[in-house]
Rosetta silent file (secondary structure, phi, psi, omega in degrees, C-alpha in Angstrom):
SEQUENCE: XXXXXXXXXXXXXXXXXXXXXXXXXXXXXXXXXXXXXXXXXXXXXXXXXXXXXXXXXXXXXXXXXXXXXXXXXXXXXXXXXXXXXXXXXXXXXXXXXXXXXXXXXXXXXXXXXXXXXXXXXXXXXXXXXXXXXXXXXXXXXXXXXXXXXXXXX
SCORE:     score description
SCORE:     0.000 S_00000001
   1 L     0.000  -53.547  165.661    0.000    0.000    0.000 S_00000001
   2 H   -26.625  -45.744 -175.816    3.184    2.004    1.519 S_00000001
   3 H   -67.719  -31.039 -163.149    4.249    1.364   -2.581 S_00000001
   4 H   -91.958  -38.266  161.547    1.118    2.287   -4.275 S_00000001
   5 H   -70.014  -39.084  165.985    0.902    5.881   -2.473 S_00000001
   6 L   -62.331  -16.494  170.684    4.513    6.810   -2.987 S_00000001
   7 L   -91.869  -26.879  171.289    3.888    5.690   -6.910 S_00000001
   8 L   -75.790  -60.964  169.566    0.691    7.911   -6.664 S_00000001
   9 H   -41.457  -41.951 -162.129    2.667   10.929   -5.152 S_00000001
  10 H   -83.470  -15.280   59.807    5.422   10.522   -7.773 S_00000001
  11 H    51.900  -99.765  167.083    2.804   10.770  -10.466 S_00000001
  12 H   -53.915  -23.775  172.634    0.991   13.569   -9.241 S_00000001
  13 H   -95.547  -29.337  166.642    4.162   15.445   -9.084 S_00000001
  14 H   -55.850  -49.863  173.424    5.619   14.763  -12.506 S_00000001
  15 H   -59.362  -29.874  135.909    2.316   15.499  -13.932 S_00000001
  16 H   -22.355  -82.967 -169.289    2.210   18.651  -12.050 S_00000001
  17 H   -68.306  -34.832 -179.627    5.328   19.823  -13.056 S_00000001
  18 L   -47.749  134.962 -179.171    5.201   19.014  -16.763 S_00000001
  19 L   -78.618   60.875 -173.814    4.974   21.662  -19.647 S_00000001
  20 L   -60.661  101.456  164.271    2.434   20.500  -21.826 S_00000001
  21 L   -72.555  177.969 -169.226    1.519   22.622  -24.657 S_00000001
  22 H   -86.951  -49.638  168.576   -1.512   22.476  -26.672 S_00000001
  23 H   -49.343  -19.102 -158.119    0.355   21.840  -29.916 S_00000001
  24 H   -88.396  -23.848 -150.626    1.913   18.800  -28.196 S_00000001
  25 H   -94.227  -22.630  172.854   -1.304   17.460  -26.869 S_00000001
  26 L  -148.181   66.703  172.333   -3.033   17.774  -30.541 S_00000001
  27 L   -43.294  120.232  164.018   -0.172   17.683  -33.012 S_00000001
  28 L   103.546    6.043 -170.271   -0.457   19.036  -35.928 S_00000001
  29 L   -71.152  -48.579  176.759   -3.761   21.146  -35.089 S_00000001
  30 L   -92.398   35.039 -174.511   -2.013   24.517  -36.035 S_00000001
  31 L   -86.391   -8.846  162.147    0.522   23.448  -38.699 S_00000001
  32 L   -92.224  -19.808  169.076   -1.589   25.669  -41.210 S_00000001
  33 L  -118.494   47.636  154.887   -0.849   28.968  -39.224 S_00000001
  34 L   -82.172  122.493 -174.035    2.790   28.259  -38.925 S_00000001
  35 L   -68.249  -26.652 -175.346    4.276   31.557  -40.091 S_00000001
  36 L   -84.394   87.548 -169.400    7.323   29.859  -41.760 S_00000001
  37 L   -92.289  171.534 -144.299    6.132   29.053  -44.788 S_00000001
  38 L  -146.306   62.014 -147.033    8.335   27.194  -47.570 S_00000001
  39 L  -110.598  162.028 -175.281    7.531   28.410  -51.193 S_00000001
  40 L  -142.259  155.549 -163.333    8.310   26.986  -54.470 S_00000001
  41 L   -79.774   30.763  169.347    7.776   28.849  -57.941 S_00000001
  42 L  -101.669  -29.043 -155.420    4.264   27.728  -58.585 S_00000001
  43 H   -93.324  -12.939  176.783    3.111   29.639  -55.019 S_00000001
  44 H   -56.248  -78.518  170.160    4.956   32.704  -57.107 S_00000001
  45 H   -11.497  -64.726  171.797    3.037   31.989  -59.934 S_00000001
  46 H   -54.433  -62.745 -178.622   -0.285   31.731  -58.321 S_00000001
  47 H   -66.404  -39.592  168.966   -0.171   35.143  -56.733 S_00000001
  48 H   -80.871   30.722  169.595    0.936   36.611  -59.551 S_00000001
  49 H  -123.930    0.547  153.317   -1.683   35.543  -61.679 S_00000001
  50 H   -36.085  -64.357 -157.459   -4.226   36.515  -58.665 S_00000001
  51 L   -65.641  -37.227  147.841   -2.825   39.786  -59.160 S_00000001
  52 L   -40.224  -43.885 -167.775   -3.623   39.287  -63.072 S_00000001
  53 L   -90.923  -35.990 -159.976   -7.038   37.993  -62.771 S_00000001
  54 L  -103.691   23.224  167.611   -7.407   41.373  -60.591 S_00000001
  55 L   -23.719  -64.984 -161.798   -6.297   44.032  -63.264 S_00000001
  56 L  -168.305  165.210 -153.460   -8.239   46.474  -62.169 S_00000001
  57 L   -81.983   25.678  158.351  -11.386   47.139  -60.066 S_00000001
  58 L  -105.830   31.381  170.358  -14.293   46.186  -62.220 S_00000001
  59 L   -58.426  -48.965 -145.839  -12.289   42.858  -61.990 S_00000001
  60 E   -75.605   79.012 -162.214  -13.146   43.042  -58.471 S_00000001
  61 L   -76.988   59.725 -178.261  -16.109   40.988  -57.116 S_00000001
  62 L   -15.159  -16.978  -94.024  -16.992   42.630  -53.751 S_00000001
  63 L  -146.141  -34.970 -144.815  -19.464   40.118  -53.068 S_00000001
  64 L   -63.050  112.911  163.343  -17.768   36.959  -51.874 S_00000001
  65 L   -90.628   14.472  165.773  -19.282   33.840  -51.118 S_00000001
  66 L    62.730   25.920  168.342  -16.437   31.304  -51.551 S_00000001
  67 L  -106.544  139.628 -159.930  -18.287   29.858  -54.664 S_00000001
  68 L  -123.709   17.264 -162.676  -16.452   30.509  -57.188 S_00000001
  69 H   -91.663  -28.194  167.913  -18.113   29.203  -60.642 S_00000001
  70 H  -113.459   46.385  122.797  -19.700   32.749  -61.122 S_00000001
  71 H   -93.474  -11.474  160.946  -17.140   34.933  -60.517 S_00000001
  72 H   -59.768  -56.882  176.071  -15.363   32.704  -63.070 S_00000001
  73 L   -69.566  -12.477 -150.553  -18.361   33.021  -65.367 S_00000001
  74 L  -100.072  -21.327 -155.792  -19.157   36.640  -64.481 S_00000001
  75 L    40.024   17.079  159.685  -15.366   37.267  -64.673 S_00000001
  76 L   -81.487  101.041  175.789  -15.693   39.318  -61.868 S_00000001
  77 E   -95.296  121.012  163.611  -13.366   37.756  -59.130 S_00000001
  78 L   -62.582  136.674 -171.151  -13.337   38.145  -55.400 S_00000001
  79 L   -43.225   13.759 -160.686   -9.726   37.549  -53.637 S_00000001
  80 L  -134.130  -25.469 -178.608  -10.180   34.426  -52.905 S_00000001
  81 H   -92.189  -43.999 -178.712  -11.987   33.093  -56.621 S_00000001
  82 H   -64.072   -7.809 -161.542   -8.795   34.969  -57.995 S_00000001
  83 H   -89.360  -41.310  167.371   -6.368   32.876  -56.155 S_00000001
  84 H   -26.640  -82.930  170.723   -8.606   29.925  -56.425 S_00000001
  85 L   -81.652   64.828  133.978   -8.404   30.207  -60.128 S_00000001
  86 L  -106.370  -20.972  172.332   -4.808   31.250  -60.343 S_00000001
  87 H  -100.992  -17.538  142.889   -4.113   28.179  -58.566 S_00000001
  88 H   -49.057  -58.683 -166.318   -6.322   25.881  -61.118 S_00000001
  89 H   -70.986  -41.569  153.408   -4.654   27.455  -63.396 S_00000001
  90 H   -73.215  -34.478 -145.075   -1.088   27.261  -62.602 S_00000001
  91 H  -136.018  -20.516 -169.316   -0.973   24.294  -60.461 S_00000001
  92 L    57.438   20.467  169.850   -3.896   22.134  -61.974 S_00000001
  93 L  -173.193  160.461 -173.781   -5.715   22.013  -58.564 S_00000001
  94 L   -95.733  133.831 -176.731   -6.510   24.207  -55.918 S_00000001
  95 L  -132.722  133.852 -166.020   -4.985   23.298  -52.570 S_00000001
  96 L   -63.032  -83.454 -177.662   -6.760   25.204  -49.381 S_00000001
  97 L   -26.788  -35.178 -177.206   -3.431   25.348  -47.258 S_00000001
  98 L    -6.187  102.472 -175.115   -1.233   25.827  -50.218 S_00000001
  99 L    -0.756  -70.739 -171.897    2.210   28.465  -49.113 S_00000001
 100 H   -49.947  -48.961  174.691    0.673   30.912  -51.352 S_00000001
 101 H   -45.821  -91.222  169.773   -2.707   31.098  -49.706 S_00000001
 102 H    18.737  -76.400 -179.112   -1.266   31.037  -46.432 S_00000001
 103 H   -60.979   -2.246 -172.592    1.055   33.882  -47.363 S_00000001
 104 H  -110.318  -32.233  142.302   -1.646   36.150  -48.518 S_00000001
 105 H    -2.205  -79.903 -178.852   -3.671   34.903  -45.532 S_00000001
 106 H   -61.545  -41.046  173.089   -1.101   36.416  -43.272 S_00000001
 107 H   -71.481  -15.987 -143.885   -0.338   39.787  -44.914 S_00000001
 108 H  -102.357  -52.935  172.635   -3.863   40.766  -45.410 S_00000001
 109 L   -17.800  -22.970 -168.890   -4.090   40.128  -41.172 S_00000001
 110 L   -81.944  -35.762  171.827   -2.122   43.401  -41.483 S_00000001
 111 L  -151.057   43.848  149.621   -4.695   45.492  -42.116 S_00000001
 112 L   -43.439  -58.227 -169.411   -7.571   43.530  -40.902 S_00000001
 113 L    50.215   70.600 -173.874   -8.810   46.232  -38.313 S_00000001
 114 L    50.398    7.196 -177.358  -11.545   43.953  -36.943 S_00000001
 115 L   -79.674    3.315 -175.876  -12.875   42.967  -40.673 S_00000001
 116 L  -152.486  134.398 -159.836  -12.683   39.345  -40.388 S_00000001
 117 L  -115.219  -42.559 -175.663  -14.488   37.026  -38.162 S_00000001
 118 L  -128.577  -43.591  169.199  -14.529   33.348  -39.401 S_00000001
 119 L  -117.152   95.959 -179.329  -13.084   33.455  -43.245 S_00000001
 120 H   -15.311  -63.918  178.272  -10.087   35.730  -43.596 S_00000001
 121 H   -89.711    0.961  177.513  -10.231   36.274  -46.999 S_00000001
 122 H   -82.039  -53.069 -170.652  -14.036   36.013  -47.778 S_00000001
 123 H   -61.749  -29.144 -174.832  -14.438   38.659  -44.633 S_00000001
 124 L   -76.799  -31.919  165.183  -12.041   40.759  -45.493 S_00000001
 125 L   -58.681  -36.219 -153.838  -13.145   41.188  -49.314 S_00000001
 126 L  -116.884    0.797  166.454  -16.650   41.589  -48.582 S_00000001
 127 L   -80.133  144.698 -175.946  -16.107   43.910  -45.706 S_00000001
 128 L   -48.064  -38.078  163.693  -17.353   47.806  -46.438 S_00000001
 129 L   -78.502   -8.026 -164.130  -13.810   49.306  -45.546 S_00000001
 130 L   -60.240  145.413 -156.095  -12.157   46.910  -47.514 S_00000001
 131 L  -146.893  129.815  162.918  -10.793   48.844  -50.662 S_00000001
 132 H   -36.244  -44.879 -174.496   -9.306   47.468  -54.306 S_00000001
 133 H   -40.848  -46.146 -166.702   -6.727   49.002  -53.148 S_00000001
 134 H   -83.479  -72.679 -172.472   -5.913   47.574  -50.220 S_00000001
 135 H   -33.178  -74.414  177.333   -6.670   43.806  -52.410 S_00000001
 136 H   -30.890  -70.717  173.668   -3.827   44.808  -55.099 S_00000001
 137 H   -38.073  -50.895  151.805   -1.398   45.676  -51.780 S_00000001
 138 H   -45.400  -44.842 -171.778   -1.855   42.077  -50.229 S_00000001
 139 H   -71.774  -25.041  168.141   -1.389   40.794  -53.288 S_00000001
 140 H   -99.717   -4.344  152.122    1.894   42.533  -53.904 S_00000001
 141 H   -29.700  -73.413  168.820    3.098   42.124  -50.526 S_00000001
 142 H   -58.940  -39.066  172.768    2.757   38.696  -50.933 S_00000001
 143 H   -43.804  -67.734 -175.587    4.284   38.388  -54.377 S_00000001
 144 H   -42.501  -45.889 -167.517    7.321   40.598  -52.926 S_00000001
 145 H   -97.950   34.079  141.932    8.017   38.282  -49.659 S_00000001
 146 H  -113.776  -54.776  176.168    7.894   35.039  -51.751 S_00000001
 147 H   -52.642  -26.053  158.008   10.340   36.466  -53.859 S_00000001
 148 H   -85.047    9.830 -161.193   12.635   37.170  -51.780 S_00000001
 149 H  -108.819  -12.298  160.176   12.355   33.953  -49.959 S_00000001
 150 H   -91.459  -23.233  167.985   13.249   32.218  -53.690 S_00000001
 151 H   -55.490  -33.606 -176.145   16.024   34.694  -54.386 S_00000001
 152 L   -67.898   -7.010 -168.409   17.651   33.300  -51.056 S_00000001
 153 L  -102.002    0.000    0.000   17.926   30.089  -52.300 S_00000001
């Protein structure tokens, strides 16, 4: 018994002491908002043919509802149907997670200001301050800091 409490005590104090993190405890749960992103010259590619599909703002589908077969027919794209189809198009399939999302994900967090609640880039397109403007700037943001992170190589 003397054995069984002294095994219980020893127990309760490792477990105690231990650092557990969240990440550790459900690996792999955040590994899509890992900031260190990896890119290869298709995630180039992609934004800059976002940035393509998004000439100029009657491009520009304010509107977004993450379907994306009519702004494809309508040829009116929202930021998220250009990158979609910029990533069909380059890549031959759309990948959610993909570098390139990711990185344009992350810049556009930059000048969220409370505009996005559950889907970054649908809320932030379809919110009222939201500006072309501002869409083109994420988009070359991102372009710039994948390019330098393939010039480094």
């Amino acid at each position: 018994m003397r054995n069984l409490l002294l095994l219980s005590l020893l127990m309760i104090s490792f477990f105690a002491n231990a650092q557990v993190s969240k990440d550790s405890i459900y690996p792999g749960l955040l590994d899509h908002e890992k900031r260190e992103l990896t890119f290869d010259s298709i995630d180039l590619k992609i934004i800059v043919q976002a940035d393509l599909i998004l000439s100029d703002s009657s491009k520009w589908h304010k509107q977004d509802d993450r379907v994306c077969e009519d702004d494809i027919a309508n040829g009116k794209y929202s930021l998220f149907c250009a990158l979609y189809q910029a990533s069909k198009a380059v890549a031959g399939e759309y990948i959610h997670r993909r570098p390139a999302m990711q990185q344009v994900r992350f810049i556009l967090e930059k000048y969220e200001n409370g505009r996005v609640k559950e889907h970054r880039l649908m809320d932030w397109n379809n919110h009222p301050d939201t500006t072309f403007e501002e869409v083109k700037k994420v988009l070359r943001e991102s372009i710039t800091t994948v390019q330098q992170q393939l010039n480094k190589k």
